[in-house]
C-alpha positions in Angstrom: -21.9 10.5 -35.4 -19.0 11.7 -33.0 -15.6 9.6 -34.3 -14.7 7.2 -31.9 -11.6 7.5 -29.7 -8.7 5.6 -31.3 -5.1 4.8 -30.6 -2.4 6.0 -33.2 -1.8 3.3 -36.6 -0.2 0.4 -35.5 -0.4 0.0 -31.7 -4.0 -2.3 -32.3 -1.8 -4.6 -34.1 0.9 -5.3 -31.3 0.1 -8.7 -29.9 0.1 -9.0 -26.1 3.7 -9.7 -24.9 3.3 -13.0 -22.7 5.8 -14.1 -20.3 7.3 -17.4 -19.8 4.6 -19.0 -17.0 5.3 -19.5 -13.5 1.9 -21.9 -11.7 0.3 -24.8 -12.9 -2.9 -24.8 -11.4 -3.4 -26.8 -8.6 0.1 -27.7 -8.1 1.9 -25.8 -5.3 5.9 -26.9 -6.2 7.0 -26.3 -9.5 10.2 -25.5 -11.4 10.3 -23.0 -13.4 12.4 -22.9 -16.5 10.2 -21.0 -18.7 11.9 -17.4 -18.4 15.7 -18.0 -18.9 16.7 -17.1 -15.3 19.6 -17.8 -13.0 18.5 -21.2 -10.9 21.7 -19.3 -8.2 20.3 -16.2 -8.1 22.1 -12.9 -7.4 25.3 -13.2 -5.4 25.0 -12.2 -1.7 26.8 -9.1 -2.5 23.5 -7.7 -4.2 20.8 -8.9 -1.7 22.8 -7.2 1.1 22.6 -3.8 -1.3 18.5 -4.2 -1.7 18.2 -4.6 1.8 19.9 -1.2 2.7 18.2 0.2 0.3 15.2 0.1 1.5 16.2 2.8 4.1 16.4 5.0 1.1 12.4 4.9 -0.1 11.8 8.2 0.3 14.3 10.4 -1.6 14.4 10.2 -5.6 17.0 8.6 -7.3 19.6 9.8 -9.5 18.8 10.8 -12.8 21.8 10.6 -14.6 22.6 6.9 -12.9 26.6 7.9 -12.6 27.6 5.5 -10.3 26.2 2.6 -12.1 27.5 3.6 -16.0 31.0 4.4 -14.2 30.8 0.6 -12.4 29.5 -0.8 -15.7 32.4 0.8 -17.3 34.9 0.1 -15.3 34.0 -4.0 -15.3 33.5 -3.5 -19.2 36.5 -1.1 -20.3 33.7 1.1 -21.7 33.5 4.8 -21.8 30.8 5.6 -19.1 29.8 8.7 -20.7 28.4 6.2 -23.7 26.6 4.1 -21.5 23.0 4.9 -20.7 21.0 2.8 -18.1 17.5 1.3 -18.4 14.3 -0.5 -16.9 15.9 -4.0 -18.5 17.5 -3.9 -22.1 13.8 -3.6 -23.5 13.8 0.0 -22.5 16.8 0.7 -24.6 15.5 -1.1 -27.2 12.1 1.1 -26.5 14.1 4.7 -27.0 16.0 3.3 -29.9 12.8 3.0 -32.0 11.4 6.3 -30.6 14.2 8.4 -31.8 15.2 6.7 -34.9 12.1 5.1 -36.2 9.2 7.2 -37.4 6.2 6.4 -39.8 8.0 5.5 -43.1 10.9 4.2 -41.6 11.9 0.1 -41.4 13.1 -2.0 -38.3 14.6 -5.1 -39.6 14.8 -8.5 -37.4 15.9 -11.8 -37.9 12.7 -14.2 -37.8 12.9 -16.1 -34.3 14.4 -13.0 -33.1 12.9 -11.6 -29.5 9.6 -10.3 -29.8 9.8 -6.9 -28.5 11.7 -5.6 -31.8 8.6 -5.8 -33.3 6.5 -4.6 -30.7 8.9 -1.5 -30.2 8.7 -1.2 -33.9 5.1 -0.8 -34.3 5.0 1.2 -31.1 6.7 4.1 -33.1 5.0 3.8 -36.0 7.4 2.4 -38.0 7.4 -1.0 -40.1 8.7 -4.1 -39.1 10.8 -6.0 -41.7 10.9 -9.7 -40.6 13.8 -11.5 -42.2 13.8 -15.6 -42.8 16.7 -17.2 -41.1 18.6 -20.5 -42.0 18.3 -23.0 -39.7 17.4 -20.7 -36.7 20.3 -18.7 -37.5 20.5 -15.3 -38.5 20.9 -15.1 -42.2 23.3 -12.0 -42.3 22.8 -11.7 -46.2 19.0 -12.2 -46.1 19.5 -9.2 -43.6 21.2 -6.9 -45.7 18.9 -8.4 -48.7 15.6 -6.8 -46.7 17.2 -3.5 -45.6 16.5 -0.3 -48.3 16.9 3.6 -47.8 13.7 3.1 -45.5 16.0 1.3 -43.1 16.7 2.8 -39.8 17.2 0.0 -37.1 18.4 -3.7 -37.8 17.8 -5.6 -34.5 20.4 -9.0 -34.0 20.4 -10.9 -30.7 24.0 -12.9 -30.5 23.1 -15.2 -28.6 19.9 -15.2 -30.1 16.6 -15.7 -27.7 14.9 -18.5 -28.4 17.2 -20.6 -30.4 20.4 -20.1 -28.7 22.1 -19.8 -32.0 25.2 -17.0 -32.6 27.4 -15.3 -35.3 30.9 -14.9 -35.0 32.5 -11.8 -34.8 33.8 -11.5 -38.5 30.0 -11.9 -39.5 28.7 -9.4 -37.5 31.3 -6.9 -38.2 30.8 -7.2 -41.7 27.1 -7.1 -41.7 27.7 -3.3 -39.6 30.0 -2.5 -42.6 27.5 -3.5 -45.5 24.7 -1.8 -43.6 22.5 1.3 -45.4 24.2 4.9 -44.4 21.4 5.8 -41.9 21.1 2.7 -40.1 21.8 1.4 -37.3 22.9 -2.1 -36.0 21.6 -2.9 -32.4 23.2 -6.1 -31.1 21.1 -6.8 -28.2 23.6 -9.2 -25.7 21.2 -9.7 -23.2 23.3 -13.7 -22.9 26.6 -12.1 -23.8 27.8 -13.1 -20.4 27.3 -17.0 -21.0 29.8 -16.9 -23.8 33.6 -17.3 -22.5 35.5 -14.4 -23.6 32.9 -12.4 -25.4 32.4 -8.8 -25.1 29.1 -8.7 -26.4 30.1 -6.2 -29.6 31.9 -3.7 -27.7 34.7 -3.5 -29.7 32.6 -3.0 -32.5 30.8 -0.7 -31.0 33.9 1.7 -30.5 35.3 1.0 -34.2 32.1 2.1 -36.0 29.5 5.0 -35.7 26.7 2.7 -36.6 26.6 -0.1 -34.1 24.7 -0.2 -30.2 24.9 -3.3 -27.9 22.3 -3.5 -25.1 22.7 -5.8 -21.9 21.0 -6.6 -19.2 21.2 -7.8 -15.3 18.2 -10.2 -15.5 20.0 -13.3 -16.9 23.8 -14.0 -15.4 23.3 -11.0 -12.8 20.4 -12.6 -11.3 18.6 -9.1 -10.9 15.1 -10.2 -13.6 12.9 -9.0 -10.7 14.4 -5.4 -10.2 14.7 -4.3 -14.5 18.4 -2.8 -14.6 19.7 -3.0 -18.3 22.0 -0.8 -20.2 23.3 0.5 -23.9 26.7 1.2 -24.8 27.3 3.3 -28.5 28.8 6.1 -30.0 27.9 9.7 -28.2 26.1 11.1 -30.2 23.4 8.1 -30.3 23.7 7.8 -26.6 22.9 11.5 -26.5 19.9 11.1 -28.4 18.8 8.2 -26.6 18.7 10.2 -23.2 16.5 12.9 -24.4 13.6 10.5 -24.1 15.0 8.7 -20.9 12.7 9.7 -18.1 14.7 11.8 -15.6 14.0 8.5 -12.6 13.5 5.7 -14.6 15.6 3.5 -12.1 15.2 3.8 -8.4 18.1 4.4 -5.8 17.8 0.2 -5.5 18.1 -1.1 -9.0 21.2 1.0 -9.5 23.1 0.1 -5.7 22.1 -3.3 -6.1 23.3 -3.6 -9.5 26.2 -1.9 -8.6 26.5 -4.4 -5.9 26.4 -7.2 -8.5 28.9 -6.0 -10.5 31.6 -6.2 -8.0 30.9 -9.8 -7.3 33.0 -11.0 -10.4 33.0 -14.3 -8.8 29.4 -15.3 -8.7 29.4 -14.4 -12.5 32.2 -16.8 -12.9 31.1 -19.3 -10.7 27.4 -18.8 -12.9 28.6 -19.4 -16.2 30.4 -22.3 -15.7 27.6 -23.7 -14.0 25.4 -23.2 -16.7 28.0 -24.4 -19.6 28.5 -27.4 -17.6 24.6 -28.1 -16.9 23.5 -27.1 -20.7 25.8 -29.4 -22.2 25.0 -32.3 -20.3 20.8 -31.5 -20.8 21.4 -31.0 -24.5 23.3 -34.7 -24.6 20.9 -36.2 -22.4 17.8 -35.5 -24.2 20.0 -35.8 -28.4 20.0 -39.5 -26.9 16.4 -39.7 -27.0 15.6 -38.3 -29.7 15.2 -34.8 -28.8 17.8 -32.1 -30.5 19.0 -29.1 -30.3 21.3 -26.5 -32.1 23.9 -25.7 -30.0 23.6 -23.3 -27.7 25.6 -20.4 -26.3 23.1 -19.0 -24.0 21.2 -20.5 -20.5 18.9 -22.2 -22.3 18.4 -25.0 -25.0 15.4 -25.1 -27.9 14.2 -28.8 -27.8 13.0 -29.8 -31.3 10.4 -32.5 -31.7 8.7 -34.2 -34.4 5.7 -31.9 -34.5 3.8 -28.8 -32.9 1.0 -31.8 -31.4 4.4 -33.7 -29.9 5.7 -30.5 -28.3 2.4 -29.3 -26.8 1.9 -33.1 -25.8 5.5 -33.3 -24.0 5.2 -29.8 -22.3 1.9 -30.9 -20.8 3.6 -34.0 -19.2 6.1 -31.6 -18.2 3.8 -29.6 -16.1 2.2 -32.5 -14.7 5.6 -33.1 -13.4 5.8 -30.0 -11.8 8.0 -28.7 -14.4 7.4 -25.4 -16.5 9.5 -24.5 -19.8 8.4 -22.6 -22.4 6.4 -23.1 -25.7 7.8 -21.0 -28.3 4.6 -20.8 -31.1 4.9 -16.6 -31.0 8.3 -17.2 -31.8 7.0 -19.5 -35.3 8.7 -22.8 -33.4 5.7 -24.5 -32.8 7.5 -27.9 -32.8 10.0 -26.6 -30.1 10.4 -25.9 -26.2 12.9 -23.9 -24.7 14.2 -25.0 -21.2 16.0 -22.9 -19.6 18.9 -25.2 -18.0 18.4 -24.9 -14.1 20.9 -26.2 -11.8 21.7 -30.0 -11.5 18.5 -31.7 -9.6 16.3 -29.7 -12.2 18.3 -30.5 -15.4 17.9 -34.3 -14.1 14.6 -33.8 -13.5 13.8 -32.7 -17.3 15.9 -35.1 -18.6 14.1 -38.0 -16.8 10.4 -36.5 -17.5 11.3 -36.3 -21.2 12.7 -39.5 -21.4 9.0 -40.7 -19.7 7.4 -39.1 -22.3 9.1 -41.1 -25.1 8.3 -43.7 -23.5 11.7 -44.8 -22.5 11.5 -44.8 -19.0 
């Protein structure tokens, strides 16, 4: 009997990655807060840049994405030779397991950290380590408790997706201190822009040898739908890294309109404090009826409710409202939702629909 054909170890047992949705069937105007995007948008800076670059279709894009690392840089005060560009941070996170996690080797995550660290893991052929947390926090010493010589790759969103939860600095430089020899601490920032004065881990990044931060333009940049995100680490792991970059792997319009979006320093301003405003008041609104949250230092809260039945139960009333967040079950919160905080009208609306659901209104 001829063997069948089979894909490597490992890849049958990735799950499906599933997006936040976007319809409810049979209902034609919905909000939807299901996929932790900017309710603004880009600035107008960066929709002028897609527009002209649509006169550049035909000719291939660079392949070493210069001007972008060097704008990235220069908004950062990075070294652009240690940046490396990206179809969203998930590709980063992609050509970190390919180069440094092989059969036998361990990727370790926190457990409500983003899904793809396991997915990227098993993609390799590597193990994924999943690490309890404390409250839907990152346990730093669990972390360090679960890595072993196997260890390549520990994986630690600050602010963490879905809970919203962060370490401070101190704890995270002392977990990259504590870490195995050979590994290598990836702190993904994809919301590092929603925290006031935060630069994501970069410093951290350029005082050790064994620390990458990855960000992205989908959240505060307002750029999910064109995949532009980036790394930032010590050269010789960058260097790695680009060996399995594909040569194009961002056209001539991701890069010009991120570039674009860069520049407009104002719009990220003007974003944040939008969203710190409007996440505060959502988080009070619904604590007051008996919904809770840790808080949360990203664009998004995780409401907690009695049960798994009561979240499922509240998130259908929220679609029949026209509303769409996000159930977080992959993510082991069954009893949770996370709502990405929209702007004002939207927040209002959640507030009031959740409030009807309780009965309270």
């Amino acid at each position: 009997m001829t063997d069948r054909i089979r894909p490597k170890p490992g890849i049958l047992d990735i799950p499906l990655y599933e997006g936040g949705q976007s319809r409810v069937p049979g209902m034609g105007d919905v909000v939807k807060l299901s996929s932790n995007e900017n309710p603004f948008g880009p600035s107008e800076t960066a929709i002028e840049a897609f527009r002209r670059g649509a006169h550049q279709l035909h000719r291939y894009p660079s392949a070493h994405h210069s001007e972008l690392r060097a704008a990235i840089a220069a908004v950062h005060g990075l070294d652009a030779e240690r940046v490396i560009c990206g179809v969203g941070s998930d590709e980063i996170i992609t050509f970190l397991c390919q180069t440094y996690a092989a059969p036998g080797d361990e990727v370790v995550y926190s457990q409500h950290g983003f899904l793809m660290y396991r997915i990227s893991a098993l993609a390799a052929g590597a193990t994924p380590v999943e690490v309890p947390e404390q409250e839907r926090s990152a346990d730093p010493e669990a972390i360090l408790a679960a890595c072993t010589k196997r260890t390549r790759l520990v994986f630690l969103a600050n602010p963490n997706n879905p809970t919203g939860t962060m370490l401070d600095a101190g704890t995270v430089a002392n977990l990259a201190a504590r870490l195995p020899a050979r590994a290598i601490l990836v702190l993904d920032g994809a919301y590092a822009e929603y925290v006031e004065d935060f630069d994501g881990g970069a410093s951290l990044v350029d005082a050790r040898e064994n620390v990458v931060m990855t960000r992205t333009f989908s959240k505060i940049y307002g750029l999910g739908g064109l995949r532009v995100g980036w790394g930032y680490g010590p050269g010789d792991i960058i260097a790695a890294l680009s060996r399995v970059r594909g040569p194009f792997n961002l056209a001539t319009v991701q890069q010009e309109t991120a570039i674009a979006a860069l520049a407009d320093q104002d719009h990220v301003e003007k974003c944040r404090a939008d969203n710190a405003r409007m996440r505060d008041w959502l988080a009070q609104a619904l604590k007051e009826i008996g919904v809770p949250s840790d808080p949360s230092y990203a664009n998004f809260i995780l409401a907690r409710f009695e049960n798994a039945a009561e979240a499922e139960a509240c998130d259908a009333h929220l679609k029949s409202q026209g509303l769409i967040v996000r159930r977080v079950g992959a993510y082991q919160l069954p009893n949770c939702l996370r709502i990405t905080v929209g702007d004002e009208p939207s927040c209002r609306r959640v507030a009031y629909a959740v409030a009807q659901f309780k009965g309270l209104r």
